[in-house]
C-alpha positions as CSV (number, residue, x, y, z in Angstrom):
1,X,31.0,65.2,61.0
2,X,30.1,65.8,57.4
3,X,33.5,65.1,56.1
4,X,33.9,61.9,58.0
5,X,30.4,61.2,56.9
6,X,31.7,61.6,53.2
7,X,34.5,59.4,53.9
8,X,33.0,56.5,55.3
9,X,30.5,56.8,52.3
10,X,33.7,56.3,49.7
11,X,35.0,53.7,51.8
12,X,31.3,51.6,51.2
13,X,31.5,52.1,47.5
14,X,35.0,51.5,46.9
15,X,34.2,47.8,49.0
16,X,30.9,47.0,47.2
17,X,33.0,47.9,43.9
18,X,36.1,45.8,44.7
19,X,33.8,42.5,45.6
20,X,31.8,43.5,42.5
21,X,34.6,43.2,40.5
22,X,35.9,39.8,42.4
23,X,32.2,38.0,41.8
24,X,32.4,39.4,38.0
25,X,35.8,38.1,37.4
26,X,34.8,34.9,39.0
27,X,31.6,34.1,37.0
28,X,33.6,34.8,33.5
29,X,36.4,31.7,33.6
30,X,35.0,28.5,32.6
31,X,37.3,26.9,34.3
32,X,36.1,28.3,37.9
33,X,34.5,25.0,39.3
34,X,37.1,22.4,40.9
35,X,38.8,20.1,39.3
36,X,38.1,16.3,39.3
37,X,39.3,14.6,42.5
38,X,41.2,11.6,40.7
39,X,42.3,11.6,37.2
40,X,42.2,6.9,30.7
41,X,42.1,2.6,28.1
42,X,41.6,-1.0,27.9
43,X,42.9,-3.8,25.4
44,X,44.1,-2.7,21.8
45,X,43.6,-3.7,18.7
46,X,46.7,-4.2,16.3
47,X,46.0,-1.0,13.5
48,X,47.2,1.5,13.6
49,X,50.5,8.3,16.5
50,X,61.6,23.7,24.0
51,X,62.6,24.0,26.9
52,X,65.4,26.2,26.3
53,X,68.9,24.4,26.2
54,X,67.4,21.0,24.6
55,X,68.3,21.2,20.7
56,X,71.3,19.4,19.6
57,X,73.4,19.7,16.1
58,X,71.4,19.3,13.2
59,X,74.0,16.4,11.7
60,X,71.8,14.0,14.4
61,X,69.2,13.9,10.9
62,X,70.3,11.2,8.5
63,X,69.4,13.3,5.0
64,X,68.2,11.0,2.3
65,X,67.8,11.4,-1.3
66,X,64.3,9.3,-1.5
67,X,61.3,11.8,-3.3
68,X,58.6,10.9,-1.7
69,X,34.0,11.9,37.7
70,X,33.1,16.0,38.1
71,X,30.3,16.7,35.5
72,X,31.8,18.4,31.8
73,X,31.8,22.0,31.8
74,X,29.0,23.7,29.8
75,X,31.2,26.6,28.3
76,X,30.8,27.0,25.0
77,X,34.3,29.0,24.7
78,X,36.7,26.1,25.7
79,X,38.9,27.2,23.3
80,X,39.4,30.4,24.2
81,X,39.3,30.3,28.0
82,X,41.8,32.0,30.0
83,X,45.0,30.4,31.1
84,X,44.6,27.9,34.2
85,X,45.9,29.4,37.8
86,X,49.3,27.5,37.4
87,X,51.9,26.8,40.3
88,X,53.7,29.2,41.5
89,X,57.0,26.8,40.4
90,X,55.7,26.3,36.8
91,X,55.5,29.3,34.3
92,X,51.9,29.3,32.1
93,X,54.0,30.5,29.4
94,X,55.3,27.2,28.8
95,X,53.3,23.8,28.7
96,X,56.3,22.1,30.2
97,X,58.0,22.0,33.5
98,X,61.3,22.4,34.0
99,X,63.9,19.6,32.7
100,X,66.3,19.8,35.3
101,X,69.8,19.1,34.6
102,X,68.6,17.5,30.9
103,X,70.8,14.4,31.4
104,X,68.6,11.9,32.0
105,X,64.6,11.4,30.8
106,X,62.4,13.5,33.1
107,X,59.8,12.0,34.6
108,X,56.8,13.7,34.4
109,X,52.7,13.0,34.8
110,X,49.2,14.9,33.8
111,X,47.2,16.4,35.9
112,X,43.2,17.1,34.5
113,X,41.7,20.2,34.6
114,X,38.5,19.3,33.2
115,X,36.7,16.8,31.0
116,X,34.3,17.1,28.5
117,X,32.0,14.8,25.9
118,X,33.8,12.9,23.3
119,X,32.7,10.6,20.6
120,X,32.7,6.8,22.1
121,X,32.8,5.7,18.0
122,X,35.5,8.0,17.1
123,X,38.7,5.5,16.4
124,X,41.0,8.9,17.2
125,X,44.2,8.8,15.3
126,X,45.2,12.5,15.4
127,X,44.0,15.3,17.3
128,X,44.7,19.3,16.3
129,X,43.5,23.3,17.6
130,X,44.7,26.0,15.2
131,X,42.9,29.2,15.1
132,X,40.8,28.1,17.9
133,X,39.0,25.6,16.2
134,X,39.8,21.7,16.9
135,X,40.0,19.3,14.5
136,X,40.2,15.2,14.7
137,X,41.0,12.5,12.6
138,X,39.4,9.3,13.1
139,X,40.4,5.8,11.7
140,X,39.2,2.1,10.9
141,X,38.3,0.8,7.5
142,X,35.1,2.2,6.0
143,X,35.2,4.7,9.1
144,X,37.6,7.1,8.5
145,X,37.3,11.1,8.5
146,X,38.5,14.1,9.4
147,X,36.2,16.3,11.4
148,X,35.6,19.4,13.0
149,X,35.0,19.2,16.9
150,X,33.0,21.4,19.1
151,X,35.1,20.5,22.3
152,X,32.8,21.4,24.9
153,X,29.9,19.6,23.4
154,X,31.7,16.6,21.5
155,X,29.6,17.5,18.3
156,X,30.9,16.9,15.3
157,X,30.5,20.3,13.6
158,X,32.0,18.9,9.9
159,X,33.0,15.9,8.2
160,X,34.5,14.5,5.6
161,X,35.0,10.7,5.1
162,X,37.4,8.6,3.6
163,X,37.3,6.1,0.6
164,X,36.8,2.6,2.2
165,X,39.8,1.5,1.2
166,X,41.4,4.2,3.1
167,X,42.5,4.1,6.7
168,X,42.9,7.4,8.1
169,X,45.8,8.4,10.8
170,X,47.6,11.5,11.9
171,X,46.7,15.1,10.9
172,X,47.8,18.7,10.8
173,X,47.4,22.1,10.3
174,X,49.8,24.0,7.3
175,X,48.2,27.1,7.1
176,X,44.9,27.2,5.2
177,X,45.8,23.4,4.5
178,X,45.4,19.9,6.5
179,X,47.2,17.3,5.8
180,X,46.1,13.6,6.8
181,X,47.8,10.6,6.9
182,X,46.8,6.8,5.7
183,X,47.7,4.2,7.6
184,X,49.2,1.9,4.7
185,X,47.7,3.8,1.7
186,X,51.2,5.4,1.0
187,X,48.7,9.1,0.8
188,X,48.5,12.1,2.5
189,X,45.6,14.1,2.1
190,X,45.2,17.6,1.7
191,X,42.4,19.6,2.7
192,X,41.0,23.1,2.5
193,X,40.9,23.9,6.3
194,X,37.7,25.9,6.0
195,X,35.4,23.6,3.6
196,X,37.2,20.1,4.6
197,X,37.6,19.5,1.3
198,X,40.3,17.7,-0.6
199,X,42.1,20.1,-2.8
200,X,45.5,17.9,-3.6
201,X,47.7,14.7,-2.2
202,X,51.2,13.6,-1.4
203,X,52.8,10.2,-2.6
204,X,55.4,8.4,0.4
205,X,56.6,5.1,1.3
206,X,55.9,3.0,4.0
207,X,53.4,3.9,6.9
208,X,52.3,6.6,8.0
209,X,50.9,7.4,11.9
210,X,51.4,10.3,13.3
211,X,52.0,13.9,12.1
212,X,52.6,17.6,13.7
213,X,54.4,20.7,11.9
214,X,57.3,22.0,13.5
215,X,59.2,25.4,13.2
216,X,60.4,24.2,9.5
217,X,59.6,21.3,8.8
218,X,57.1,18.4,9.0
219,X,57.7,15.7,11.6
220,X,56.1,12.1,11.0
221,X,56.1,8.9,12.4
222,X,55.5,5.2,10.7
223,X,55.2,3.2,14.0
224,X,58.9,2.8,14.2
225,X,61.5,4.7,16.6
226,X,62.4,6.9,14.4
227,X,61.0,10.3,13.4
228,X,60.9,12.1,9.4
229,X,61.3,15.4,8.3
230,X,59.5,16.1,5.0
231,X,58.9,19.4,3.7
232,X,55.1,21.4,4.0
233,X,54.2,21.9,0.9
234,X,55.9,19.3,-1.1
235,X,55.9,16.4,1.5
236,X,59.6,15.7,0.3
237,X,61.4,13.6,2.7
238,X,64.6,15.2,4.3
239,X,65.8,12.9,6.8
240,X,65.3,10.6,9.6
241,X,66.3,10.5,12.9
242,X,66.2,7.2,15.4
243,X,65.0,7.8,19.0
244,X,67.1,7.4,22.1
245,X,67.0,8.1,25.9
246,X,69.0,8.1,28.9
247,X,67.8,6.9,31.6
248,X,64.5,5.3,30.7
249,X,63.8,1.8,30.1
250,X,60.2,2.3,28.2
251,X,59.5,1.6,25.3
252,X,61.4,4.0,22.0
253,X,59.4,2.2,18.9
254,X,55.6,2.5,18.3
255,X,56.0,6.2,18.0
256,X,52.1,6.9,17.0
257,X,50.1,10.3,17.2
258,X,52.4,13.3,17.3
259,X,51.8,17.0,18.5
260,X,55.0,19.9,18.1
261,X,55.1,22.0,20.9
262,X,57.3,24.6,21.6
263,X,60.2,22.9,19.4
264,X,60.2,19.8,21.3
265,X,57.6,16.6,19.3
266,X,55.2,14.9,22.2
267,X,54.8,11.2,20.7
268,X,52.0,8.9,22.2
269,X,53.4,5.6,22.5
270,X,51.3,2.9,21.1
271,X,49.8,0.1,23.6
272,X,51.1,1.9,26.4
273,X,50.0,5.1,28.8
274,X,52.9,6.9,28.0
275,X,53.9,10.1,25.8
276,X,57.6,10.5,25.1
277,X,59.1,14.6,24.3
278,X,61.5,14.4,22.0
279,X,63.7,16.3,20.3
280,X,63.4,16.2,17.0
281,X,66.6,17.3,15.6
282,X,68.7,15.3,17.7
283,X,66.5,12.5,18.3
284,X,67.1,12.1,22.2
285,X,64.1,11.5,24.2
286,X,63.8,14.7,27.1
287,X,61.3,13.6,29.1
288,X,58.0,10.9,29.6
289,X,54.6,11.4,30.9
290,X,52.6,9.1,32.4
291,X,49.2,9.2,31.4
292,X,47.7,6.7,33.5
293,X,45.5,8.9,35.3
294,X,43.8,9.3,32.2
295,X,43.7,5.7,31.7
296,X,42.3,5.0,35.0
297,X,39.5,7.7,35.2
298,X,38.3,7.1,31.7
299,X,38.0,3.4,32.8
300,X,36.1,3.6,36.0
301,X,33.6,6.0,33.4
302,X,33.1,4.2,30.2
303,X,30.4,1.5,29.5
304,X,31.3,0.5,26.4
305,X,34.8,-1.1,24.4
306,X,37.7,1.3,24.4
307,X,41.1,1.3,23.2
308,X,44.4,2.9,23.6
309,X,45.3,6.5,24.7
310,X,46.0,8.4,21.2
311,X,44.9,12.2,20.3
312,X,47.2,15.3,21.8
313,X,46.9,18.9,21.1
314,X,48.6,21.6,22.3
315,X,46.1,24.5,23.5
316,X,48.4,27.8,23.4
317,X,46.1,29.8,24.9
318,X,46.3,28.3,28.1
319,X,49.5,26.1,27.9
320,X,47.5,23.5,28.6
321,X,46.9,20.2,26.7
322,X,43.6,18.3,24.9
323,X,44.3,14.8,25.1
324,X,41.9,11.8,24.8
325,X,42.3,8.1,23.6
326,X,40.6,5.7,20.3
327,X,36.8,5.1,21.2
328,X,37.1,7.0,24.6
329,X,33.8,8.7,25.7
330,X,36.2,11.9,27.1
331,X,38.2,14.3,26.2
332,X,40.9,15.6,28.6
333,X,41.8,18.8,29.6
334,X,45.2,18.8,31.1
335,X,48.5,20.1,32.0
336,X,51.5,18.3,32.2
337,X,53.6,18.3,35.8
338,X,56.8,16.8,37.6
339,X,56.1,13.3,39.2
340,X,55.7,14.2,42.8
């Protein structure tokens, strides 16, 4: 009787241990409450951003000689919270699903995780995490700036503003560095990550939208459909490369904000709901996502003006992405998935 006694005794500690450790594990993801039952933008104004197996040759770049509804979660580590319980079919290793056989665009969608506070004034034109720390450029004349975000709270922890005559667009990290675009300015901006201050500038022709810093190289859009490669610290152009797609009958020009994920270039395309992956060295157009049920939850939740979905970063701690639109009052949490 004494060593059954003893037994059952372990047994009763070893089950109030393992549903002590459930309830703790439980209580430490932000993420833990459900997700919002349906899944963001209205009119626009005219201003203005690898899977393995998907890189083709690099002659595809043209080189040139030119120089020049559920309530916002209350974590205050969003950027560091653990990765999202995925499906079983889709790896949290990468942020996108399978491609399939790669012939033809893949058609995929978002699905939100959460949403949080975002600035209903900000005019986003380019949207950034590095270091876990997320940082936003915002445009309009006499409004621009580059800022530093607390996600979960939509404060603006830092700013630095633009010259009126300035309009500011894309942005990205280069090690200690950001570099901002202007919309027509012909000047990119370069800041001192940790003060936001501007410690230099880069000369380049045409417009400038959207920007995102791939494995070697700088990849940037003018509003076109098609894509440069400029060098990081020089900002030396070193080719171009037009869009295409198979398959897909949206539209390949007004290529805007830009974020390089996993060798592959998500573009938001302007005036519409939809993000293109692309890759960058040979151009072609992988897949499409259809952001509309961004669009259509930020719309039944805003009271005042918005405009046009713009602002993606990739979150690599959780494979997941931050996306939110110009003068949305949300910022998404999402993660990208097959249509169904």
């Amino acid at each position: 009787m004494t060593r059954l006694g003893s037994t059952v005794r372990s047994l009763v500690c070893v089950a109030l241990l393992c549903a002590g450790c459930t309830s703790a594990s439980d209580e430490s993801s932000p993420l833990a409450s459900s997700e919002p039952a349906t899944p963001a933008v209205a009119d626009s104004t005219p201003v203005d951003t690898a899977p393995p197996g998907t890189t083709a040759p690099a002659t595809a770049w043209e080189p040139t000689a030119v120089d020049e509804s559920p309530q916002p979660q209350e974590s205050a580590a969003v950027l560091d919270a653990p990765a999202v319980a995925q499906d079983e079919t889709q790896s949290v290793t990468s942020v996108f699903p399978p491609l399939g056989d790669g012939t033809d665009v893949a058609r995929w969608t978002v699905e939100i995780i959460e949403w949080f506070p975002h600035d209903p004034e900000a005019f986003t034109q380019g949207l950034e995490v590095a270091g876990g720390t997320m940082y936003e450029s915002t445009g309009l004349w006499g409004e621009s700036s580059l800022r530093e975000v607390d996600p979960a709270t939509g404060e603006v922890v830092a700013r630095a503003g633009l010259a009126d005559e300035f309009f500011g667009e894309g942005l990205t990290v280069v090690g200690d560095r950001i570099l901002q675009l202007t919309w027509q300015s012909g000047t990119a901006f370069v800041y001192d990550r940790s003060s936001l201050e501007v410690v230099g500038e880069h000369a380049y022709e045409g417009e400038g939208w959207g920007l995102c810093l791939s494995s070697d190289a700088l990849i940037m859009s003018d509003g076109s459909d098609r894509l440069a490669r400029r060098d990081p610290e020089t900002f030396t152009l070193l080719g171009t490369v037009t869009v295409t797609a198979s398959g897909y009958d949206g539209r390949l020009d007004y290529l805007n904000e830009l974020e390089c994920v996993e060798g592959l270039v998500i573009a938001n395309v302007w005036q519409t709901d939809h993000l293109l992956v692309i890759d960058p060295v040979s151009g072609r157009a992988v897949a499409a996502i259809d952001a509309g049920p961004l669009v259509d939850d930020v719309s039944r939740n805003a009271s005042g003006d918005m405009d046009v979905l713009n602002g993606v970063a990739f979150d690599p701690d959780s494979a997941t992405l931050w996306m939110t639109g110009k003068l949305w009052p949300r910022l998404y949490r999402v993660r990208i998935v097959e249509v169904r």
